[in-house]
Every structure is written in structure tokens, then in C-alpha cells.
C-alpha positions, -999 to +999 in steps of 0.1 A: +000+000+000+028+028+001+030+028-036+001+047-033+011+074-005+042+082-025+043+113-030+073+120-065+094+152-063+100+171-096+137+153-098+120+122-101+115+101-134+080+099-144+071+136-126+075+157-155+055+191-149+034+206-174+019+235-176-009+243-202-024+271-214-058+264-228-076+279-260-094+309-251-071+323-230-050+350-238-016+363-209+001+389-211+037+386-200+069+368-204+071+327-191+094+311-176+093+270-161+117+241-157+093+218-172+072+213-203+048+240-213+019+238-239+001+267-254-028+262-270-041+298-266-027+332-270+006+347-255+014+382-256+049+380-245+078+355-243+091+320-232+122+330-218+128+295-204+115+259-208+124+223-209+100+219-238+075+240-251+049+224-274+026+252-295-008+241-305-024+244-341-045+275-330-020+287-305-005+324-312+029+335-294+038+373-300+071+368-284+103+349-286+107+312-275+142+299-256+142+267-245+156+231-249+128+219-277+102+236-293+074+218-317+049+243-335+019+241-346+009+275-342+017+307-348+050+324-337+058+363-340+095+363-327+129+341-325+134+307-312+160+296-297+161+260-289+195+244-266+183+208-295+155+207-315+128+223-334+100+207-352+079+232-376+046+208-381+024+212-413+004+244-396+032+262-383+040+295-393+071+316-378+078+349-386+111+352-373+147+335-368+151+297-358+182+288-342+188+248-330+209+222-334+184+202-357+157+211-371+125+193-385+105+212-411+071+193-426+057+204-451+036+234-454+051+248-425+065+283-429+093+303-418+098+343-428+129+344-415+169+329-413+175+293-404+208+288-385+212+249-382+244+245-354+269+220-362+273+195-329+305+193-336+315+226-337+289+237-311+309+210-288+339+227-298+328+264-292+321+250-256+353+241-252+364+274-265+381+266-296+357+276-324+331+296-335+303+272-331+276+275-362+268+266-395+247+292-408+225+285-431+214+320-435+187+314-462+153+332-458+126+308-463+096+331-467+080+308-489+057+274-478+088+253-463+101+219-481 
């Protein structure tokens, strides 16, 4: 029976937090968490910091997104910077920069703005302090995406 008085702390496996902000609601204001964060409504501000931030088909973000992996679905009016991975799904649209060390485009996503694809190997490098760290591909894709 104490399997089911235990309580899991936030460093445990298995107690990922999430936080969710539902369609129909609009906040005002940057965000910042630890854990996962979905956004399925309308944020007038940024996501200066997140585990992994997930951006819903209706969802709109006037802001930037930072965080260690970002998949959108939404709208996004601002940068993202992601520590490893992006994924633009079929309904995304961002009009701004994308910066990550991979990134997954489908199509008829759509990005007005530069692409800048890090190389792990020269991202490990600039770490260490012996490089410059980035491939850039500094093409604008303001067209529908590959």
C-alpha cells in the first residue's frame, strides 16, 4: 500500500510538470518554467525559459521562444532559440529567426525568417572554447517550407 502514499518530487522520473495554457485564453507577460509548457491559446509576451515547449495548431505567441525543444503548430511572432531541436509541423507558421541544433520542417510549414542549423561538432567545440560554433544557413525561407 505505500505505492500509493508516494508522494514523487520534480527530480524524479515519471514527474514531469506541465503546464498548459488552454484555448481561449489570452496572458500577457513573459514565461518562464523548468518543465514542459503547452500553449494552445494566445501569449502576448515570451518563453524566456523551458524544458520543452509544445505550440498548438490554434495557438499564437507574440514573443520569442528559448528553451531546450520547441514543436509548433501554431503561430509564432519572434525568434526561437532551442538548446536541441525544433519541429515546424504542417500548420506552423514563424515569422522570425530559428536557431537549433536540428531542425524538423514538414511540409507546409512556414518560416519568414533565417534558419541557423548549429553543427554538434562545432557547437561542442565552441564549448570548449576553440571555435566559433555555427553553421549558418542563412537562407530566408519566406516561402511554404520543403
Amino acid at each position: 500500500m505505500k505505492f500509493f502514499n508516494k508522494k514523487r518530487t520534480a527530480s524524479e522520473p515519471g514527474s514531469r510538470d506541465c503546464s498548459v495554457l488552454a484555448a481561449g485564453i489570452t496572458v500577457t507577460g513573459d514565461i518562464e518554467t523548468d518543465g514542459t509548457l503547452r500553449i494552445d491559446g494566445r501569449l502576448n509576451g515570451s518563453i524566456r525559459r523551458a524544458g520543452s515547449v509544445i505550440i498548438g495548431s490554434e495557438a499564437v505567441i507574440q514573443g520569442g521562444v528559448n528553451a531546450a525543444e520547441v514543436v509548433v503548430g501554431g503561430t509564432i511572432q519572434g525568434n526561437i532559440v532551442a538548446e536541441e531541436r525544433v519541429e515546424l509541423q504542417a500548420t506552423a507558421v514563424v515569422n522570425g529567426n530559428i536557431e537549433a541544433n536540428s531542425v524538423l520542417v514538414h511540409e507546409g510549414s512556414a518560416v519568414n525568417g533565417k534558419l541557423n542549423v548549429r553543427s554538434r561538432e562545432l557547437a561542442a567545440r565552441h564549448e570548449a572554447g576553440s571555435a566559433s560554433g555555427a553553421l549558418s544557413l542563412a537562407t530566408p525561407m519566406s516561402a511554404k517550407a520543403i
